[in-house]
N, C-alpha and C positions, 0 to 999 in steps of 0.2 A: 654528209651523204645525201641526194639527192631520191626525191620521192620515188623516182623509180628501181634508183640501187636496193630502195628501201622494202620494195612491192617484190624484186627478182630475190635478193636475199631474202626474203621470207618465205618463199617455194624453194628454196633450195632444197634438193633430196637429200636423206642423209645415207649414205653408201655405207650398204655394209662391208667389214672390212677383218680380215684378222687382225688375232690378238696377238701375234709374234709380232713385238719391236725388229726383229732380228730380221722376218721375211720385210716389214716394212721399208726397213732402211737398205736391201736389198731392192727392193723396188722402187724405191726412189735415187739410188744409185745408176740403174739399169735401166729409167726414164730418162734423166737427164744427160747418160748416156748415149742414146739413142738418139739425141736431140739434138747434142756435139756433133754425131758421125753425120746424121741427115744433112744438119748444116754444113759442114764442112767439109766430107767427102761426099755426098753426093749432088753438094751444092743444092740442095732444098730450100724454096724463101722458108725463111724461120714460122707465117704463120703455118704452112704445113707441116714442120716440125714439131712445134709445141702441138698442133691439134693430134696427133699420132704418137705423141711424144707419153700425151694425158691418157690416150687407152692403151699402152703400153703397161702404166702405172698404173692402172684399176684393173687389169686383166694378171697381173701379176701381183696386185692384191685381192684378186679375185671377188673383185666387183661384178655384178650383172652389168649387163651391157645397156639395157634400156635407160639404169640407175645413172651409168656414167653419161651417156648423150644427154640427160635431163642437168645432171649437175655441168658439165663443162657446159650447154648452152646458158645455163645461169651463171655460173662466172662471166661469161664473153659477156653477157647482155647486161650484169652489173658496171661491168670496170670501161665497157662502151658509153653507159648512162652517164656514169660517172666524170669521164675523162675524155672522152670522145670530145664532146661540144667547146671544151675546153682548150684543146690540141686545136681546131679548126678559129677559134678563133684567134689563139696564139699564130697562126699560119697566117691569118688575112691583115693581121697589123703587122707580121713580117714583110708580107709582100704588099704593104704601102709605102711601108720604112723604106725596103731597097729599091721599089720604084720608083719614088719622087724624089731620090737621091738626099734624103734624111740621115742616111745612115753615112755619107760624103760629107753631110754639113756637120757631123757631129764629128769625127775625123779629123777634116781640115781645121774646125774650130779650135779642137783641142790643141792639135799639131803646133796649129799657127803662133801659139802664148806657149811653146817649149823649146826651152836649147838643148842642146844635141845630151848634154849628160841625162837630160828626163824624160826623151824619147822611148826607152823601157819601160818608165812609169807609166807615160800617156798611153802609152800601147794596149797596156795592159786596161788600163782605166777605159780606154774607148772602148776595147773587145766587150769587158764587163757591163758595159751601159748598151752595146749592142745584142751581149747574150742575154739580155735579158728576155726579150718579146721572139728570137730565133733559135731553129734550132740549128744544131751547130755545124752541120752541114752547108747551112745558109751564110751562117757568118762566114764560116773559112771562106767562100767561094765571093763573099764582100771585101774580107780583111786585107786577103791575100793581095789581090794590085796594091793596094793601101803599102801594106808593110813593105813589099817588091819599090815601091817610089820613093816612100821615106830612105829606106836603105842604099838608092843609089843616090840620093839627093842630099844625102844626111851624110855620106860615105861613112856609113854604121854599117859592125857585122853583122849579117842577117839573122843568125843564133839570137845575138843579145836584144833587137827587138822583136821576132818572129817567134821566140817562146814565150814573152811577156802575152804577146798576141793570142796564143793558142791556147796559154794557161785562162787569159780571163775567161773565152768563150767555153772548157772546159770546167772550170769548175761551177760557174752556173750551171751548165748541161746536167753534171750530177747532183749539186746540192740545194739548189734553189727553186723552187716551183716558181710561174706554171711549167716546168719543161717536162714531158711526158713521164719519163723515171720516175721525178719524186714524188709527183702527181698520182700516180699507181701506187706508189708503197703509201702515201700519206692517206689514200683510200682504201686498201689492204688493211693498214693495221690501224686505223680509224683515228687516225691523228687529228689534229688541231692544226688546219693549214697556217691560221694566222703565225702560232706558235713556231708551226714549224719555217714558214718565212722570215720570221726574228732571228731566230740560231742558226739561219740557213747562210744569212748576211751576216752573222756575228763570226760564223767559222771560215765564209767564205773571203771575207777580208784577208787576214792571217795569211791565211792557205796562199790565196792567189799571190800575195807578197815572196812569199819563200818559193811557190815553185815556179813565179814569172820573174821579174827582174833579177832577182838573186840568185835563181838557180840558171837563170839564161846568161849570165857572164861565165858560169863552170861549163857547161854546152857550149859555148863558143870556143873553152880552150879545148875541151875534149873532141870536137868534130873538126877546129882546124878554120883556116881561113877558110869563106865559103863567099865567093860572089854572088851577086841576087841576078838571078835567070832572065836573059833579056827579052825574052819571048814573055808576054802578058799572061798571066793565070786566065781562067777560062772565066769568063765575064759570067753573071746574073744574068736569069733570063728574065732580063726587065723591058719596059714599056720606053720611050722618048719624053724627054720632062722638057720644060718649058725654062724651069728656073726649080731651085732648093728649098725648100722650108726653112725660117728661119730655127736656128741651135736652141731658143728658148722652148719653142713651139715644139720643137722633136723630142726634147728632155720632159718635158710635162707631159708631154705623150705618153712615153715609153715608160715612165715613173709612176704616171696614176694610177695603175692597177696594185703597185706594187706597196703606197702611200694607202690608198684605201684597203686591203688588206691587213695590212700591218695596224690601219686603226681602229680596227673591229676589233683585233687580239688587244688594243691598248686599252678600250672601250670594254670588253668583256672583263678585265682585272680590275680596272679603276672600279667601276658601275654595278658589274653584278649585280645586276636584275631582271630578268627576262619582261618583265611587265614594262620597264623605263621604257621611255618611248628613245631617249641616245641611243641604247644600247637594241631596241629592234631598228631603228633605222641604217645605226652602222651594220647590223646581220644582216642586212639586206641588199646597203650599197660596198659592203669588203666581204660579198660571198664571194667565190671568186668567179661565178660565172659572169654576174651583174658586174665585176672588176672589168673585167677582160673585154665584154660587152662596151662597159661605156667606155673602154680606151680605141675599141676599135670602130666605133664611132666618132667619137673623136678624130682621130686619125684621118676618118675621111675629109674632114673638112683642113686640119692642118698639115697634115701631110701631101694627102690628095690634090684638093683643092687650091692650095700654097703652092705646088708644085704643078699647077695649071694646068690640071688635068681637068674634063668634063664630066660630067656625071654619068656616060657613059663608058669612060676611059676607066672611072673608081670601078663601076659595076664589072670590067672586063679583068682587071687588076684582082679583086675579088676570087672574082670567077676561079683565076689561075691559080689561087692558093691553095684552093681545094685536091686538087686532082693528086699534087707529089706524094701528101698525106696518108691517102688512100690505104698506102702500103704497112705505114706507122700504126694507125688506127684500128687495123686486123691486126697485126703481131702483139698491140696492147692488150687487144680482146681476146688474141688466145690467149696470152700468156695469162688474161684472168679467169679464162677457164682451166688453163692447167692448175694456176692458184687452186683454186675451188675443190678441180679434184684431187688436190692435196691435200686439202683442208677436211674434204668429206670420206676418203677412205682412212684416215685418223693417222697421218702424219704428222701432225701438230701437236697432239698429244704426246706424240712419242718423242717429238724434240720437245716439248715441254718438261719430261721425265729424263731426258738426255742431260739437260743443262742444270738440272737437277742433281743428276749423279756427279757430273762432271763438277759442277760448282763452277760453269764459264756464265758470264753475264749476257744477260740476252744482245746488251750493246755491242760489244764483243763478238759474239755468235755468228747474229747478223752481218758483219763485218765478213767473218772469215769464210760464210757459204757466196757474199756475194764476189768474194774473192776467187772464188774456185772456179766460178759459174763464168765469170769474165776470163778467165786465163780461158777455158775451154771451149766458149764461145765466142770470145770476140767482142759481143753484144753485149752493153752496157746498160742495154734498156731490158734485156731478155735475164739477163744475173738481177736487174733489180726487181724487175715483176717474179722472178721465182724465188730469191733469197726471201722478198717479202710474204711471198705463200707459206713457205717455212714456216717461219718465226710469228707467221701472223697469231697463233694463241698465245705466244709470252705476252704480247703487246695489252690483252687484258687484264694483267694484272699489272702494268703499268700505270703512273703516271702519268699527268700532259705533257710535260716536259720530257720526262724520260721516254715515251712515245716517240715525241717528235725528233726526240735524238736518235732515237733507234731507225727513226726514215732513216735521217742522214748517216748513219754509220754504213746503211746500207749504200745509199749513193755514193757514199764514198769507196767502199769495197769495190763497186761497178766500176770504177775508174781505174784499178791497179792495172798495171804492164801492160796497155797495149800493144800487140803484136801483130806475127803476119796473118792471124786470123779474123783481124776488126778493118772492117774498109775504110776507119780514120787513121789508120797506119799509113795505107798506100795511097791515102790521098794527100796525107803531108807531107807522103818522101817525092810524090810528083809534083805537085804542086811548086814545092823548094828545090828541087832538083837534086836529092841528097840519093845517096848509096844506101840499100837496107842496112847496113851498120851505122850507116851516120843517123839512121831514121831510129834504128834503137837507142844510144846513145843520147838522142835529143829530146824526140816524140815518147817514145816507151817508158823514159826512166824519170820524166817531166811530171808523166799521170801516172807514175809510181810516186812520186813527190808528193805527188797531191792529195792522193790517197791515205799515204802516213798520215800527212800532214796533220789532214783532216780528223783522223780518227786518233794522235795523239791529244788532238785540244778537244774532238768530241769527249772521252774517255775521263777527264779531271772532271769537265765540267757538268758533268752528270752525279758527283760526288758531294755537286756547290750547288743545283739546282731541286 
């Protein structure tokens, strides 16, 4: 957690709150209700949602009003500190990648060393090395000509490599930080990034296997022959390149943040020593801000600059990454003040006494509210910042490991069924030119796969860990 999550979390107010379990979970029923309908019939952007959503929930737990403005502006201003600087920097090494055409050479490279039977493989394999640094809005809107070319060039059904496609950039989305989601939960319930990026790649392998290649030849027979649209997907709003970066130079990009990460948690278990000078260098250079920092740095020079841009051209390039964000960066912050005043009118407590009575595991738990929160909102990011305000008091009586599975259980819940209520529903059925039945059948039932998927092999291995 970062000195200022550290400074906001320690003013946090403690709201008073009653002692009925009974009204509580009444009012947390009747907030996130309220927070469905806003979104969804009155078409409200979600941060107005959750900010109305949170005094809904203290007024109905009969919070003061001063108590609640103090607490939700401290959640917003922790999980902003927090996570904010991190979403923007993931955003400006996105928008180097697709506008030096990095994310093309990474693509064709793959492409070019596969025959037609491993086109599903490589699909999936590219998406994954592109959802890494994007989010996944950005990818589709990359992948798509991509997949659209292969499939007419390839004369391959679009199903069998166009889910391979969507799964990789999916299941990053939910399971792998930095992508905003787990990034929130791994902040909420005070996880072990590094840890949680181990198990994030250990479950994300698997997963994406069964619900891209393998599950993308069952979708092909179920949706039926499907031509690829001859009309182009709507292009990246990118910049003019000169030439590509080279494939080596794009992969050590887009990998270094996630190599220095990963060797802080390797360095933290081998070392164990806070005083070794290994183990504070690697806390310094695999925090993830310094991660993400020195790749988009990097970037400038091998992506940017490879891709013969000026250093005016990087600075405008930049510029542009900021602005789409905007939007993301407020719904993170509310949803960390809804968090908060979850946390402070003592629903936490009372699901900690729930799962208690019930005998369900927090792993588990967390699975099934983020499960709910996603069928009725849509939003994958919104089910995972409030599943994790939940559950966020089980998480201290956890372990590292069993923490950082409890992120993932949650990102993974956030991915069940998407429907006609998530706009990555109606961006795939447009996109591919399919009918809403062929977009549930393919899209919907794809990040229901994944979702199992994931939380069948989260669920053993929390047993072995």
């Amino acid at each position: 957690m970062t000195t200022p999550t550290l400074l906001l979390a320690a003013a946090a107010p403690a709201l008073p709150h009653t002692d009925s379990d009974g009204q509580l979970l009444v009012a947390v029923l009747v907030s996130i209700a309220s927070i469905v309908l806003l979104i969804t019939r009155l078409k409200l952007h979600p941060f107005l949602a959750l900010t109305l959503g949170s005094a809904v929930l203290a007024v109905l737990a009969r919070a003061p009003f001063d108590k609640l403005l103090a607490s939700f502006a401290t959640g917003f201003g922790s999980t902003v500190a927090g996570v904010g600087l991190l979403i923007g920097l993931g955003a400006m090494l996105g928008k180097l990648l697709a506008d030096s055409g990095g994310a093309n050479t990474i693509a064709d490279t793959v492409l070019a060393r596969t025959g037609r039977r491993g086109l599903p493989w490589a699909m999936a394999l590219v998406a994954a090395l592109l959802g890494l640094p994007l989010f996944f809005e950005v990818g589709v809107v990359l992948l798509i000509p991509i997949v659209l070319l292969v499939a007419r060039r390839g004369n391959v059904p679009l199903m069998r490599i166009g889910i391979p496609a969507l799964a990789g950039l999916s299941v990053l989305h939910g399971l792998v930080p930095p992508h905003p989601g787990p990034l929130v939960a791994v902040d909420a319930l005070k996880a072990d990034l590094g840890v949680t990026l181990a198990f994030g790649l250990l479950i994300a392998v698997p997963t994406l296997i069964v619900a891209g290649p393998l599950f993308g030849r069952v979708a092909e027979r179920w949706v039926g022959p499907l031509e690829p649209p001859t009309e182009a997907a709507p292009a990246a709003d990118t910049v003019p390149h000169e030439r590509s970066p080279r494939f080596g130079a794009v992969l050590v990009t887009i990998l270094l943040p996630v190599v220095l990460m990963l060797g802080k948690a390797l360095v933290d278990v081998v070392v164990d020593d806070p005083k070794a000078v290994l183990q504070r260098i690697f806390d310094f250079v695999g925090s993830p801000l310094i991660a993400l920092l020195a790749a988009t740095l990097l970037g400038m020079l091998t992506l940017g600059r490879a891709a013969g841009f000026t250093k005016a051209e990087i600075s405008r390039t930049v510029e542009k990454s900021l602005a789409p964000i905007a939007g993301i960066v407020f719904i993170v912050g509310a949803g960390g003040g809804f968090k908060q005043t979850l946390i402070d009118v003592g629903v936490g407590d009372a699901v900690s006494t729930w799962a208690g009575t019930w005998h369900i595991s927090a792993i588990l738990l967390g699975w099934l509210i983020a499960v709910l929160i996603r069928l009725a909102t849509g939003s994958a990011t919104v089910a995972t910042i409030t599943a994790a305000g939940i559950v966020a008091p089980l998480a201290a009586d956890l372990s590292t490991s069993h923490a950082s599975l409890l992120v993932l259980a949650i990102g993974a819940g956030s991915l069940f069924f998407s429907h006609v209520n998530d706009a990555g529903f109606w961006l795939v059925k447009e996109y591919f030119g399919l009918s809403v039945g062929q977009t549930v059948k393919s899209w919907s039932v794809m990040e229901t796969v994944i979702s199992v998927t994931a939380i069948a092999l989260i669920l053993p291995l929390s047993l072995i860990v």
